[in-house]
C-alpha positions in Angstrom: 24.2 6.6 8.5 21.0 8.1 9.9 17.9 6.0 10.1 14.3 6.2 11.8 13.9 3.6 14.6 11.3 2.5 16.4 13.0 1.8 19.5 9.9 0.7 21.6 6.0 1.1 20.6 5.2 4.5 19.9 9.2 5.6 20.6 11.3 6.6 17.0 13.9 8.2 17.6 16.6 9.1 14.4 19.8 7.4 15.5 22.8 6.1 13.5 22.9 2.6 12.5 25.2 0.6 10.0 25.3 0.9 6.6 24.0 -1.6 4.6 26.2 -4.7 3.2 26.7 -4.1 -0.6 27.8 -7.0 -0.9 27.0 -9.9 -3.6 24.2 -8.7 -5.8 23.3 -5.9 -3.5 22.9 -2.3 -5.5 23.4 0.4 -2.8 20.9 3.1 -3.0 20.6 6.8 -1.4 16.9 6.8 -0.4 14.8 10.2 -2.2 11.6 9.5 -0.7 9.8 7.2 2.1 6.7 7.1 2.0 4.8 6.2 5.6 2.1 3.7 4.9 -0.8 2.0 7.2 1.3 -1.1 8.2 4.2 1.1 9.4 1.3 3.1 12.2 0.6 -0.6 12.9 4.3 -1.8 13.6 4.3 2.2 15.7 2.0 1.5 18.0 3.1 -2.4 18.7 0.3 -4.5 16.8 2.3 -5.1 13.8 2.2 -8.9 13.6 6.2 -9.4 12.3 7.6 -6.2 12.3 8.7 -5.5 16.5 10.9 -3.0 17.4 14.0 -2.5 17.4 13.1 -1.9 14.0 13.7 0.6 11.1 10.3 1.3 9.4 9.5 2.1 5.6 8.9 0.0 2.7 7.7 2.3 0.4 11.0 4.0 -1.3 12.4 5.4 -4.1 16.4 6.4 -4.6 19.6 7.0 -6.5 21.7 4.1 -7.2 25.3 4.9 -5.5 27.1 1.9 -6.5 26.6 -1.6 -8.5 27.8 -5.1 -8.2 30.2 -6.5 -10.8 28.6 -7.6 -13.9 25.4 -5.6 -13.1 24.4 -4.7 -16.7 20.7 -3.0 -16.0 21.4 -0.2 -13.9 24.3 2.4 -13.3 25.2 4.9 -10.6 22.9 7.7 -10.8 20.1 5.8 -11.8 16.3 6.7 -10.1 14.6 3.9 -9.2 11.8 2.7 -7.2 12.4 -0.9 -4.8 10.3 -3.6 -4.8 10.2 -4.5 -1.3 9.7 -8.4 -1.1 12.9 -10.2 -1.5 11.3 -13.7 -2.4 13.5 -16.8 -2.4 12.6 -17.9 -5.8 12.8 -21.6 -5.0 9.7 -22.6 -3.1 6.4 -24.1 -4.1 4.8 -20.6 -4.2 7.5 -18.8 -6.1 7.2 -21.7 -8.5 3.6 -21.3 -9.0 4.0 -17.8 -9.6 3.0 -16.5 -6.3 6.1 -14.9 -5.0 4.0 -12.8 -2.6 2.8 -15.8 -0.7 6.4 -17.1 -0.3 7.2 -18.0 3.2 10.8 -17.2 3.4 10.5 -14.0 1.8 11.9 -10.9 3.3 10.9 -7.5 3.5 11.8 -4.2 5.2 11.3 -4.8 9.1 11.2 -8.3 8.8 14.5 -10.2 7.5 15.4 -6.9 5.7 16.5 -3.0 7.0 13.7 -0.9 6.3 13.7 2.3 4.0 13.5 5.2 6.7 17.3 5.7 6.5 19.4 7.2 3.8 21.3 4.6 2.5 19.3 1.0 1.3 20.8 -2.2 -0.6 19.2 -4.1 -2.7 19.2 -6.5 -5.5 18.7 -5.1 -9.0 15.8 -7.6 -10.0 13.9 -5.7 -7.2 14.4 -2.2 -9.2 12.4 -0.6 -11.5 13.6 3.2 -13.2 11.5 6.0 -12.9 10.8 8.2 -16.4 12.3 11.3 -17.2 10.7 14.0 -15.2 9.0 11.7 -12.6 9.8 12.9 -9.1 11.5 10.3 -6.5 7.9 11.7 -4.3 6.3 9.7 -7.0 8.4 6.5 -7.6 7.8 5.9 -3.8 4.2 5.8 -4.8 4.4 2.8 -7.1 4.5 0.3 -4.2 0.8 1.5 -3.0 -0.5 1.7 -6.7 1.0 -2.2 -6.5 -1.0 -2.6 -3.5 -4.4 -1.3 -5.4 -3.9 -3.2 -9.1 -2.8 -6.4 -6.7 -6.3 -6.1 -4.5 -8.3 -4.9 -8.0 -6.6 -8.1 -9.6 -7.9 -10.4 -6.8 -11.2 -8.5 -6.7 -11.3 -10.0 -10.3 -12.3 -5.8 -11.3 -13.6 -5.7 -15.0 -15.2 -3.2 -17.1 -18.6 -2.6 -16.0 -18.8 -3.5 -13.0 -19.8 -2.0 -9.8 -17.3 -1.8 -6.3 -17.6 -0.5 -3.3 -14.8 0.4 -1.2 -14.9 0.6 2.7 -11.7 2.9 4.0 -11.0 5.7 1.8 -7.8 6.8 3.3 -4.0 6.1 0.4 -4.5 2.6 -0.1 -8.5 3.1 -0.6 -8.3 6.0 -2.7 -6.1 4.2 -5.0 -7.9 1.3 -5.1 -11.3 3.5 -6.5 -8.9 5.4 -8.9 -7.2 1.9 -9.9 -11.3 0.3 -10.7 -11.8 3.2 -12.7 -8.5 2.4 -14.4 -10.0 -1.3 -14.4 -13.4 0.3 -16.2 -15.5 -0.1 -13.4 -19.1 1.5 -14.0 -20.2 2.8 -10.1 -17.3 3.1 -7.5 -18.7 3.9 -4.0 -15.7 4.7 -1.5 -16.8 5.3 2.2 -14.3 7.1 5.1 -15.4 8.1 8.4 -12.8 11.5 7.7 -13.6 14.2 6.2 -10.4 14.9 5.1 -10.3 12.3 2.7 -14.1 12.1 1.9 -13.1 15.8 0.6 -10.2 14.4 -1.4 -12.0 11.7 -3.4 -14.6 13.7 -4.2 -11.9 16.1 -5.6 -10.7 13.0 -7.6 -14.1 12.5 -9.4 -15.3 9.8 -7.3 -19.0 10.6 -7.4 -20.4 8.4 -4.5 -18.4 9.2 -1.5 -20.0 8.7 2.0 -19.7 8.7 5.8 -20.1 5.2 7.4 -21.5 7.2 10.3 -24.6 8.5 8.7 -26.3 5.3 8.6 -27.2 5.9 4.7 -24.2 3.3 3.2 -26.1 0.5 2.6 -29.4 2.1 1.6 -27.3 4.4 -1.2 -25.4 1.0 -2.0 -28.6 -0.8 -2.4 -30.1 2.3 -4.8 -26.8 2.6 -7.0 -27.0 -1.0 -7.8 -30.6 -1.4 -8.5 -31.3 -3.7 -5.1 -28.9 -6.4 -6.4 -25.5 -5.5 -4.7 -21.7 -4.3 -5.8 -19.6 -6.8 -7.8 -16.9 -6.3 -5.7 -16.1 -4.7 -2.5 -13.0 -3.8 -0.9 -12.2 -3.6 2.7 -9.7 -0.9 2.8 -10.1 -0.5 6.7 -9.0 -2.3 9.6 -12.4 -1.3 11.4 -13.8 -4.9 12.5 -17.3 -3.6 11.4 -16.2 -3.4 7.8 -16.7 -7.0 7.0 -20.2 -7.5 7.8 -20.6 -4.1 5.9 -18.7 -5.7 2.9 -21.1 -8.8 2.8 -24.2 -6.9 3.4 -23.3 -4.6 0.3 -22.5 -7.8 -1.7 -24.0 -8.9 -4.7 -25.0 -12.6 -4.6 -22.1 -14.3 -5.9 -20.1 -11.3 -5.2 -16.4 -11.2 -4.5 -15.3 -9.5 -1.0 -11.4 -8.6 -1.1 -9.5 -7.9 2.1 -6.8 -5.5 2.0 -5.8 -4.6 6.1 -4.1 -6.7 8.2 -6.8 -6.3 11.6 -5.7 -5.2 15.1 -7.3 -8.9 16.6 -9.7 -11.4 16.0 -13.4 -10.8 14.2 -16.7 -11.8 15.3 -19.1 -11.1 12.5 -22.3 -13.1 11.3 -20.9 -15.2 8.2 -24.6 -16.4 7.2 -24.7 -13.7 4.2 -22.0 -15.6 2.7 -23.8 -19.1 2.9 -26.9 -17.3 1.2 -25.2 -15.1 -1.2 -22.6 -17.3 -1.8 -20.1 -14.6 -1.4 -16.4 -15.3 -2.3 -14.1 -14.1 0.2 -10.4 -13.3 -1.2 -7.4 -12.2 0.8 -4.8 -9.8 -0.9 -1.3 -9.4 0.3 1.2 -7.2 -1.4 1.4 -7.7 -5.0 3.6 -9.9 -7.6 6.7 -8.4 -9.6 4.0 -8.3 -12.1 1.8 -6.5 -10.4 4.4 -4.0 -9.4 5.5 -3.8 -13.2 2.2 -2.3 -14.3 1.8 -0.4 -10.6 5.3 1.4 -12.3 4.1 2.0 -16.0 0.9 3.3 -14.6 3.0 5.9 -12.3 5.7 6.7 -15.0 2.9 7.3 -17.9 1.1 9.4 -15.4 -2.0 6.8 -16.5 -2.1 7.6 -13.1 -1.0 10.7 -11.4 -0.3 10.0 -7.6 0.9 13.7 -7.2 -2.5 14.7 -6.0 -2.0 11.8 -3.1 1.1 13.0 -1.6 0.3 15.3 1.1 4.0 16.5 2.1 7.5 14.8 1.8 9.3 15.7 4.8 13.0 15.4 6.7 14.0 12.4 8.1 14.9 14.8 11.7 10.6 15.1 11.8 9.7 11.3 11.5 9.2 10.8 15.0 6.5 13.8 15.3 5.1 13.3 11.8 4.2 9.5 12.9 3.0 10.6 16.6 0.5 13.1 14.4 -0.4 10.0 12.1 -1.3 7.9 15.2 -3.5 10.5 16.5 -5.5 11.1 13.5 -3.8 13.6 11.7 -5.4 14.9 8.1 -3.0 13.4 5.3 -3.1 10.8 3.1 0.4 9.7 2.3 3.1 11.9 3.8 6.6 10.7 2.8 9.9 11.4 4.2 13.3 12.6 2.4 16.1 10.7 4.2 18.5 13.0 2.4 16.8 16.1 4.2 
């Protein structure tokens, strides 16, 4: 079968690799849509902490089922589904506390686990979840991201009323505003240094959407909240200033969530969160939970994620769509049709 591997940083090239082992519990599915996230530019240009080439990237999927196991009783062949892309072990101190996505033998797609960019994917059925009637395969490869932003909203402790800000407006940041809304926050703020998406939250009702660059972020922060500071902000970006933007835009006894996984260490001045007495939370992936409501929230169309999709494209074009990514490119989530 065909698959998109990065063969060396910054080098994908569409070769043909194995077929996946179907067997045990394994469901094999025909991959629909692929959706290229932040993590998989990381692992493309090298700084991808776990996921090295020789590697086949994407996590973010949505297929047919092709075949099932004996005694599978949820799902049938020519099912739709969407895949849950963190095979925990179920048997560890964190998957006993309920924390699955802290588990530290899990597996996921480019690390213990094929990745999605290829047109055929196995995987257990407890991982699945079917997509409605009329919702496209473009969108049940969005229900991981949506995951993502309920997960980070969840850990933000988001509730109705209050204020967030959000530093990185790009897929994961737009969805994160549109998720606190969800959550009934009162003032969302999202900042983006790109136009691009500055001009596609606006177009998604977010009514306080700003450039970084213009020096007015924490001034308009400080007037939207009355002087005292957002209940929550969100680093949605990687760029090491973001943090010491985060705590300056704080609340006292705010929460700061952090969402990217940074190219290196940080140096930033951690007094504000002595005096503030700022809680710093990290947020990794999501729980099966999580992903549950991420996947009622996609198949109601609570949350329509057509909007975020800019194109879904061949599997033969990964290797120039993710060069155009890398250098900046105006999307938001462009996904790829392994079946194409």
């Amino acid at each position: 079968m065909r698959a998109a591997l990065l063969q060396e940083p910054r080098q994908v090239a569409v070769v043909e690799v194995d077929p996946p082992d179907t067997t045990g519990d394994q469901l094999l599915l025909r991959m629909r849509a692929v959706g290229l996230c932040g993590s998989d530019v990381h692992t493309y240009r090298g700084h991808h902490p776990f996921r090295k080439p020789p590697v086949v990237l994407g996590h973010e999927g949505a297929g047919e089922v092709m075949s099932v196991p004996p005694g599978e009783t949820r799902f049938g062949v020519g099912d739709r589904v969407a895949v849950l892309p963190a095979l925990s072990c179920w048997d560890c101190t964190r998957c006993e506390a309920g924390q699955p996505q802290l588990c530290s033998h899990k597996q996921v797609p480019g690390g213990g686990w094929p990745g999605m960019l290829s047109e055929y994917f196995a995987a257990p059925g407890r991982l699945l979840v079917p997509l409605a009637d009329g919702v496209g395969f473009d969108e049940g490869a969005m229900i991981e991201p949506v995951a993502v932003a309920w997960h980070s909203t969840a850990s933000g402790q988001v509730t109705a009323g209050e204020s967030v800000a959000v530093l990185g407006g790009g897929a994961i940041g737009s969805l994160v505003a549109a998720v606190s809304r969800l959550r009934g926050a009162g003032t969302v703020l999202v900042s983006d240094i790109k136009q691009h998406n500055r001009d596609f939250l606006r177009s998604r009702g977010v009514e306080h959407v700003l450039d970084p660059v213009s020096g007015e972020l924490l001034s308009t922060g400080a007037e939207l909240t009355g002087g005292e500071g957002f209940d929550v902000v969100v680093v949605a970006s990687g760029h090491p200033g973001c943090l010491e933007e985060a705590l300056a835009l704080c609340r006292p006894r705010g929460r700061v969530v952090l969402l990217p996984m940074f190219a290196g260490p940080l140096t930033v001045d951690l007094n504000p969160v002595v005096l503030k007495e700022v809680t710093i939370q990290g947020s990794t992936i999501y729980t099966p939970a999580d992903f549950r409501a991420a996947a009622a929230l996609v198949n109601q169309r609570v949350l329509d994620v057509r909007p975020y999709i800019t194109e879904v494209v061949a599997l033969d074009r990964a290797p120039e769509v993710l060069a155009a990514i890398d250098a900046g490119a105006d999307q938001l989530k462009t996904q790829i049709d392994p079946t194409r």
